[in-house]
N, CA, C and O atoms as a DFTB+ gen file, in Angstrom:
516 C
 N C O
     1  1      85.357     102.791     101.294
     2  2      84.557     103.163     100.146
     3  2      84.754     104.653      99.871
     4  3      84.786     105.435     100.821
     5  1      84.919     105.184      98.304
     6  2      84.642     106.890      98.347
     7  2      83.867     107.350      98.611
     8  3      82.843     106.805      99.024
     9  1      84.071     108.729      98.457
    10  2      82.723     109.294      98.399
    11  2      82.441     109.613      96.586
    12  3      83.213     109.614      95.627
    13  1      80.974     109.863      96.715
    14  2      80.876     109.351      95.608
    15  2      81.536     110.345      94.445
    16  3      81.391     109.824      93.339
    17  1      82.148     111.493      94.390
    18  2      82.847     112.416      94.094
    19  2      84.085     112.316      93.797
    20  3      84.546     113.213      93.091
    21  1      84.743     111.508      94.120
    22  2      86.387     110.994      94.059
    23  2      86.372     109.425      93.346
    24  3      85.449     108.660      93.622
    25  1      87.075     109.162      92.745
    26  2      87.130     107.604      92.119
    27  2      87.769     106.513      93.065
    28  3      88.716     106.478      93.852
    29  1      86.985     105.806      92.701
    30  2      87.429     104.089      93.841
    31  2      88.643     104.129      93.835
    32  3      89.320     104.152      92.807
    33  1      89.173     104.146      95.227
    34  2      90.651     104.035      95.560
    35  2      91.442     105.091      95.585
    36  3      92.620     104.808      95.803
    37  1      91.229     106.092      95.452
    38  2      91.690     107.288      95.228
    39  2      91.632     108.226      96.711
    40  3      91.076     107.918      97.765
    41  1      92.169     109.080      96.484
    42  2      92.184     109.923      98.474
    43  2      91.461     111.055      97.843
    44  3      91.261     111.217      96.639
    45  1      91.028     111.961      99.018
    46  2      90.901     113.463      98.360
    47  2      91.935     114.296      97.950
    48  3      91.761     115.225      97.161
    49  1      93.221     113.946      98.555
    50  2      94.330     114.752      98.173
    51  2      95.214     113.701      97.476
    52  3      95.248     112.508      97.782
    53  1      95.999     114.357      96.400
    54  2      96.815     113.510      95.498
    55  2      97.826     114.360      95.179
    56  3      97.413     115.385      94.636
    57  1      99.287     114.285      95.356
    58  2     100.346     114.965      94.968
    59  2     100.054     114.683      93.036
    60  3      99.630     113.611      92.605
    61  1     100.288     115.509      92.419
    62  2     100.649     115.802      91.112
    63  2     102.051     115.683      90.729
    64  3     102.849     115.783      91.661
    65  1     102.396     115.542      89.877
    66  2     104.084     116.114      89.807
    67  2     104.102     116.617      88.018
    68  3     104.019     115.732      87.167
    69  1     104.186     117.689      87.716
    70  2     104.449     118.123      86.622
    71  2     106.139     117.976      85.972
    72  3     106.813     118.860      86.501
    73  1     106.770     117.345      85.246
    74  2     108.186     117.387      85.295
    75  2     108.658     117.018      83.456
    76  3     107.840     116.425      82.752
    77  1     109.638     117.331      83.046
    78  2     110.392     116.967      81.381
    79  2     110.691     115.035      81.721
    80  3     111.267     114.208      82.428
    81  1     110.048     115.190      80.919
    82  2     110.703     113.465      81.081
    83  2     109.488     112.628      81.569
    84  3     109.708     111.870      82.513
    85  1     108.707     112.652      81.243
    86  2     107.480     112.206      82.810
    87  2     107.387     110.692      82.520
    88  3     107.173     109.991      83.509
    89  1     107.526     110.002      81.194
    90  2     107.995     108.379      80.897
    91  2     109.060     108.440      81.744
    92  3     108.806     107.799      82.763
    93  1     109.968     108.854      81.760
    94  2     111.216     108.429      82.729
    95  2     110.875     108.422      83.898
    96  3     111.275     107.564      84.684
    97  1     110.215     109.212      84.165
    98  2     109.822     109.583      86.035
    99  2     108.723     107.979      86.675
   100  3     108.685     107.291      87.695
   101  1     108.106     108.022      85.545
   102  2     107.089     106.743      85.784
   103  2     107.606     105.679      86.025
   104  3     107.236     104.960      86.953
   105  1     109.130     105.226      84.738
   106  2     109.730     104.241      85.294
   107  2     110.532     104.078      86.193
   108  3     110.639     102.956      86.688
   109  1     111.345     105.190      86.670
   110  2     111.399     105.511      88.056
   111  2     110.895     104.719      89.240
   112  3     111.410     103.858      89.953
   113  1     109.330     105.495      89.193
   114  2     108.492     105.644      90.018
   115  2     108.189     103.419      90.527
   116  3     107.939     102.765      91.539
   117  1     108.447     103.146      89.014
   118  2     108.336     101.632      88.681
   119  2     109.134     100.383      89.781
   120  3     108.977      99.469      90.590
   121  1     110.127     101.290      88.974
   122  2     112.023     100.516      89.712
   123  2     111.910     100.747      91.102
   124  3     112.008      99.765      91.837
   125  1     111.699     102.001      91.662
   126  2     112.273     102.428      93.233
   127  2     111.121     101.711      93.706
   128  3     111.282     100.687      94.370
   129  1     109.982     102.141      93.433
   130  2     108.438     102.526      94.525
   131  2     107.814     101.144      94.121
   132  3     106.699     101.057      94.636
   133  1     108.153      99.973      93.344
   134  2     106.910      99.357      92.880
   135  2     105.500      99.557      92.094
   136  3     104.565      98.816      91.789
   137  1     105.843     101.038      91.906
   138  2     104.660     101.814      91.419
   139  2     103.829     100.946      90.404
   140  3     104.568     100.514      89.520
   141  1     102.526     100.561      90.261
   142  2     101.776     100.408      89.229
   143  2     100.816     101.497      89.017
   144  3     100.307     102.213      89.880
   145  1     100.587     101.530      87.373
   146  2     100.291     102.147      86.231
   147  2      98.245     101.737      86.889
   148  3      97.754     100.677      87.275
   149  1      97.789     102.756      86.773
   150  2      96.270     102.603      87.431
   151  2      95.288     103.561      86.349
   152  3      94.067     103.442      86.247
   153  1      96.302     104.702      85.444
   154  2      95.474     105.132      84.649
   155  2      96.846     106.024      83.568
   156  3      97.545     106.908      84.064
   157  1      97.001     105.565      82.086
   158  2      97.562     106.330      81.398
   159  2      97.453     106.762      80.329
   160  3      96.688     106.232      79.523
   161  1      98.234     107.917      80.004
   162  2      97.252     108.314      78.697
   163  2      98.555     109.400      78.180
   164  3      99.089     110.276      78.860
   165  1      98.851     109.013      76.747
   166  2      99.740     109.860      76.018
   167  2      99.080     110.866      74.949
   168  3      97.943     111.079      74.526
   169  1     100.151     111.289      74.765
   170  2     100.044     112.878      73.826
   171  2     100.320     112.474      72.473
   172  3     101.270     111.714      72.285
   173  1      99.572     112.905      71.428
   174  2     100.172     112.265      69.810
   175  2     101.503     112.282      69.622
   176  3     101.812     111.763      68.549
   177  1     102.637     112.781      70.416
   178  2     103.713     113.264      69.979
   179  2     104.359     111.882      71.193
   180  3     105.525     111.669      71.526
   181  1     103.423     111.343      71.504
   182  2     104.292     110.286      72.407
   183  2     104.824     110.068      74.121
   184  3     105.091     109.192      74.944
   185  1     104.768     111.167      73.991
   186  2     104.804     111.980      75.460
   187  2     103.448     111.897      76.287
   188  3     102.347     112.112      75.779
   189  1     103.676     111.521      77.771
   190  2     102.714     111.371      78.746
   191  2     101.681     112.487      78.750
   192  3     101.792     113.688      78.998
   193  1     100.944     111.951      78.502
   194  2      99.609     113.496      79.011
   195  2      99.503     113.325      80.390
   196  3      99.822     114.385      80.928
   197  1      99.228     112.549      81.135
   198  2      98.755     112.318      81.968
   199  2      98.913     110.674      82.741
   200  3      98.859     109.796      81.880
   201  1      99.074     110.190      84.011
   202  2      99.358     109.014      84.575
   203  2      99.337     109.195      86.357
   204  3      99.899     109.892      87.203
   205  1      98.092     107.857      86.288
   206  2      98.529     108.106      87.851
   207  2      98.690     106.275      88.172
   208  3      98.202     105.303      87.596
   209  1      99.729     106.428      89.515
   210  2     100.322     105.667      89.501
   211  2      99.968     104.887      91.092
   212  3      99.951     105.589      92.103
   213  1      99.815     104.035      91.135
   214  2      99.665     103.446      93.065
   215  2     101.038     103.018      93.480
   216  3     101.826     102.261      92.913
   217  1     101.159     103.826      94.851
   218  2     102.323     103.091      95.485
   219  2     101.656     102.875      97.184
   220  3     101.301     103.603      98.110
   221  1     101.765     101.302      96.867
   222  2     100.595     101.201      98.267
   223  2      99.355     101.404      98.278
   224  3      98.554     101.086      97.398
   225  1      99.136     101.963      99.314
   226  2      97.766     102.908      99.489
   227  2      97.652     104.177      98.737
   228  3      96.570     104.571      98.301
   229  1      98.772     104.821      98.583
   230  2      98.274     106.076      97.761
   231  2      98.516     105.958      96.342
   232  3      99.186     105.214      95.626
   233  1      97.869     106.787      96.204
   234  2      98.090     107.589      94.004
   235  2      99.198     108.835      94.467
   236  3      99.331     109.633      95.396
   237  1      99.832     108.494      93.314
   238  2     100.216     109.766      93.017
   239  2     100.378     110.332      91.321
   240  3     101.009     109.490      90.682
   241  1     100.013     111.394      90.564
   242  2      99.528     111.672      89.583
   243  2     100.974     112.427      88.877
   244  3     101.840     112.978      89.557
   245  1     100.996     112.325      87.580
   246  2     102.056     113.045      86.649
   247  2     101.852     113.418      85.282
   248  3     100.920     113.100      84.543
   249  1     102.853     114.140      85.044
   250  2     102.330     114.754      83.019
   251  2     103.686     114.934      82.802
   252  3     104.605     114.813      83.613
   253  1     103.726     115.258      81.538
   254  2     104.945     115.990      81.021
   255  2     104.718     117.289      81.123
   256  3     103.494     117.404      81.050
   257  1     105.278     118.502      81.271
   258  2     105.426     119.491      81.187
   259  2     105.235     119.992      79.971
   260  3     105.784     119.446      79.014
   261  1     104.570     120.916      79.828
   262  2     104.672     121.878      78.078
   263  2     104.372     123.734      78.694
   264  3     104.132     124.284      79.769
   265  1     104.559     124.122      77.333
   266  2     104.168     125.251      77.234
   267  2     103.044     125.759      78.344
   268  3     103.391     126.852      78.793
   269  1     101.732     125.261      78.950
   270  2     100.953     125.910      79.208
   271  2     101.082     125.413      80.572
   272  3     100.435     126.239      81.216
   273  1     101.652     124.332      81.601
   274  2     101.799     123.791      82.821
   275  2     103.765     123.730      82.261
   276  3     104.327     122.924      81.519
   277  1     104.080     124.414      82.684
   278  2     105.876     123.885      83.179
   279  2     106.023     123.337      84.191
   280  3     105.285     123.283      85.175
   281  1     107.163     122.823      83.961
   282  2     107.985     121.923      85.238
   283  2     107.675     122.554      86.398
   284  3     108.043     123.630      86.871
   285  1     106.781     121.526      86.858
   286  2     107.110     121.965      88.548
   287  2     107.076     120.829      89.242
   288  3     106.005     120.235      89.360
   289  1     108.245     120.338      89.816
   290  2     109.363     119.189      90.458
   291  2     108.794     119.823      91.983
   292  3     108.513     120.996      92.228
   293  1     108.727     118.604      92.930
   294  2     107.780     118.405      94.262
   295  2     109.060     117.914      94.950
   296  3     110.235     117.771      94.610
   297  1     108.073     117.642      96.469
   298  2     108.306     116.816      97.303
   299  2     107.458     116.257      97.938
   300  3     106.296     116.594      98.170
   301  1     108.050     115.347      98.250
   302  2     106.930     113.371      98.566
   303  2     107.764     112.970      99.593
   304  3     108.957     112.802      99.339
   305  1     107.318     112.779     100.767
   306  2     107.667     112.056     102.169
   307  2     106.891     110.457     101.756
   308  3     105.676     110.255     101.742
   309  1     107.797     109.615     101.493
   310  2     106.984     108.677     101.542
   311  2     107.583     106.949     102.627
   312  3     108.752     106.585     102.755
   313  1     106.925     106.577     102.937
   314  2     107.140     105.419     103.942
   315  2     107.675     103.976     103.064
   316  3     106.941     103.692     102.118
   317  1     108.578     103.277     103.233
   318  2     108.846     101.870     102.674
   319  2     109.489     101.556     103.875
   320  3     110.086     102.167     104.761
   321  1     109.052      99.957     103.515
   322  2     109.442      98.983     104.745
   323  2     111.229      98.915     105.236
   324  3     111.728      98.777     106.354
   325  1     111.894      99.086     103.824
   326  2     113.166      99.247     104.249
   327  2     113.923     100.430     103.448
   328  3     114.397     100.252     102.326
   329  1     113.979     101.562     104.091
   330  2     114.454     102.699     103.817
   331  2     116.469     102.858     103.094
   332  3     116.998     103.837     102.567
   333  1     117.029     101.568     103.374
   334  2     117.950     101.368     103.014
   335  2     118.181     100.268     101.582
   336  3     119.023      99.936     100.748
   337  1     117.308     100.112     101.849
   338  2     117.326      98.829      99.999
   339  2     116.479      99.671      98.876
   340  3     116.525      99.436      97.669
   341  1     115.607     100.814      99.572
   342  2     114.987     101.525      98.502
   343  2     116.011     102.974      98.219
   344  3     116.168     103.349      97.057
   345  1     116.464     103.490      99.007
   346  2     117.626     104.342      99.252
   347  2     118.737     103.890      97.833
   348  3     119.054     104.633      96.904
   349  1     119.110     102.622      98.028
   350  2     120.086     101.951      96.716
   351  2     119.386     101.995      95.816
   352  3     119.905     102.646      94.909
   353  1     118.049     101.477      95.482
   354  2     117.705     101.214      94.014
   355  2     117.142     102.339      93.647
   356  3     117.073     102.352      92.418
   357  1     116.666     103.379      94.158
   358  2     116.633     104.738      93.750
   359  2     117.974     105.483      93.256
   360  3     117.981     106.340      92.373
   361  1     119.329     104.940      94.094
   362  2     120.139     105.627      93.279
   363  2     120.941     105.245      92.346
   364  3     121.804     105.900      91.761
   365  1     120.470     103.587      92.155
   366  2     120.705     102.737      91.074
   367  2     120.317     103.062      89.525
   368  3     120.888     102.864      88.453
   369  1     119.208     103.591      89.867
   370  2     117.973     104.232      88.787
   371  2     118.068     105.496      88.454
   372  3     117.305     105.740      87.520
   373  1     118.869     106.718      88.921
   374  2     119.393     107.337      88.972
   375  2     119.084     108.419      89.557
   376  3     118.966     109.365      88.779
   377  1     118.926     108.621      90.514
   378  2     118.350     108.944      91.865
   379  2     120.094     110.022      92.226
   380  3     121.094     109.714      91.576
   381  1     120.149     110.875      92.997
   382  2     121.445     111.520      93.985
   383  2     120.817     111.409      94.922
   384  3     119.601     111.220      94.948
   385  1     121.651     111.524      95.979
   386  2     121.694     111.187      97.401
   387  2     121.467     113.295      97.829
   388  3     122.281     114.213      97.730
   389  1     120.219     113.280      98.218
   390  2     120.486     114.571      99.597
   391  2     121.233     114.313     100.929
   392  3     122.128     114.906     101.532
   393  1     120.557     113.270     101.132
   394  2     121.125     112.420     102.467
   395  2     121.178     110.955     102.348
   396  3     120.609     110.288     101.484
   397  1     121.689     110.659     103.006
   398  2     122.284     109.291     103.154
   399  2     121.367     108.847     103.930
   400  3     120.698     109.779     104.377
   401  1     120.870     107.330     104.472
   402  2     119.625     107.098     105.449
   403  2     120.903     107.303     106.712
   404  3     122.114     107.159     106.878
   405  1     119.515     107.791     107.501
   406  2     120.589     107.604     109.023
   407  2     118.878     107.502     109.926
   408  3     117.740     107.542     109.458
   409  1     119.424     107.345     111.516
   410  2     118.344     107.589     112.209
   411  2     118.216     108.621     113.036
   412  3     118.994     108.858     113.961
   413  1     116.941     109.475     112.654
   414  2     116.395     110.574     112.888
   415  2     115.590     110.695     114.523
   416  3     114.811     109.882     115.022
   417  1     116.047     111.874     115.050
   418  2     115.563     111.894     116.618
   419  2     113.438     111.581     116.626
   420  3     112.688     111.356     117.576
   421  1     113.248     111.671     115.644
   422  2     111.986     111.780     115.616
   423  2     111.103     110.405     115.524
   424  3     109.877     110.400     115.641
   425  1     111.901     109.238     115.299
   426  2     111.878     107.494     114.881
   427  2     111.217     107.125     113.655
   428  3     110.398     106.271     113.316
   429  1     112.012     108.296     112.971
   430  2     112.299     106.826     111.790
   431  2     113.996     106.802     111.193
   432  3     114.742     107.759     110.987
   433  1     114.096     106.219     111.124
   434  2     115.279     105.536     109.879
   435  2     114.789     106.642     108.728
   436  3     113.665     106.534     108.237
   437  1     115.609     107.608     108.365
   438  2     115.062     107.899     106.647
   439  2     116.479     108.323     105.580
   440  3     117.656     107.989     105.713
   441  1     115.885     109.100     104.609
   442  2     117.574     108.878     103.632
   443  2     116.332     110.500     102.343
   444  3     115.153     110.851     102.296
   445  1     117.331     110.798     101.794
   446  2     116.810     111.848     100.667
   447  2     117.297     111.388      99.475
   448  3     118.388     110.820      99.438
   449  1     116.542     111.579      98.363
   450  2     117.004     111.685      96.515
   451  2     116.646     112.626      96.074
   452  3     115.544     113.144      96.260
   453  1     117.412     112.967      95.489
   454  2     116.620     114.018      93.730
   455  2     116.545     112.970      92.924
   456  3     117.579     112.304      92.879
   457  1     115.736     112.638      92.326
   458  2     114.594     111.898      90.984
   459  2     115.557     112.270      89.973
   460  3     116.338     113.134      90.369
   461  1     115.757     111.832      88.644
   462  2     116.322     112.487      87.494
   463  2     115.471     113.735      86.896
   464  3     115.937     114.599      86.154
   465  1     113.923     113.652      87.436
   466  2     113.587     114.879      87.051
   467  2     113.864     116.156      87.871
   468  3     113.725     117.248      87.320
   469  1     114.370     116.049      89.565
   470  2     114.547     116.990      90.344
   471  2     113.916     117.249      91.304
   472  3     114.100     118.215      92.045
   473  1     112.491     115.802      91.480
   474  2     111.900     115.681      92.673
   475  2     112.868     115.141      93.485
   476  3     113.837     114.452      93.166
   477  1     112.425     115.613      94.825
   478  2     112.900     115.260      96.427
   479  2     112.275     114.087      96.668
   480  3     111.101     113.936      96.330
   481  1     112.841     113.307      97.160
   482  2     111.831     112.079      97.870
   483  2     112.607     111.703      99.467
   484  3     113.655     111.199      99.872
   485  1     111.386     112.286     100.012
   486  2     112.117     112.129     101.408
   487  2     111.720     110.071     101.864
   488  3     110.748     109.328     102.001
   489  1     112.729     110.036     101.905
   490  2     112.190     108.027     102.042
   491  2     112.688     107.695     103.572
   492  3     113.663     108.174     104.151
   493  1     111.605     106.602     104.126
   494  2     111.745     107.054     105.485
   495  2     110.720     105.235     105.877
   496  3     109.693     104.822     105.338
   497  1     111.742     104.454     107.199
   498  2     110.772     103.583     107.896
   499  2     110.913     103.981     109.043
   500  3     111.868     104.405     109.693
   501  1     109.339     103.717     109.332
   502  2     108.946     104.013     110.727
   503  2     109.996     103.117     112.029
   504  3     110.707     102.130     111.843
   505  1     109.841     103.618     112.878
   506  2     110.157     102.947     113.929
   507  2     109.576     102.728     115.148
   508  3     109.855     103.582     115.989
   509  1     108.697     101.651     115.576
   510  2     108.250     101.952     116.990
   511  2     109.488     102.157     118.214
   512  3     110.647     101.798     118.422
   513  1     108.381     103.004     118.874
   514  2     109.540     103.455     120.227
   515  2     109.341     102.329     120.987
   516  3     109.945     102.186     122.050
């Protein structure tokens, strides 16, 4: 349950991502992550004002960029069950490769993208020892 200060389902902390393109980033967010659409809202000119999106358990929140908030492109460590089938359809979607998945001394399996907007997405499955 929240507290009563934060909205149902929601965490206290929520990555933002400010970026050009932020419809593109969403469908993105769609294709790779499964992402569903939980709250959206456009600008008269057509363009995202605002969208937050569930992947899993978390939100994560976006806009288009303008004049008074510019681009500012993140990074997101995020967990999927198979770090190598999401690795492809991220760069199917048009995603670049930072890294390739490999396995990391630390246990997980993980792999890197740049987003078409220029977010990092560190993508990564756990591994029990």
């Amino acid at each position: 349950m929240s507290e009563s200060y934060v909205p149902n389902g929601y965490s206290r902390v929520i990555p933002y991502l400010t970026v050009e393109d932020a419809n593109r980033l969403l469908d993105f967010l769609a294709q790779v992550f499964e992402a569903e659409v939980v709250d959206k809202d456009d600008r008269p000119d057509g363009k995202l004002a605002h969208a937050a999106v569930r992947i899993g358990d978390s939100i994560i929140e976006l806009a288009e960029a303008s004049d008074r908030f510019g681009a500012m492109p993140g990074a997101i460590h995020i967990y999927v069950p198979d770090v190598d089938r999401t690795h492809g359809l991220a760069l199917k979607h048009g995603g670049e490769p930072v890294h390739e998945p490999m396995e990391m001394d630390y246990g997980e399996r993980a792999s890197a993208i740049k987003d078409p907007m220029g977010n990092h997405w560190y993508i990564a499955t756990y591994r029990l020892s």
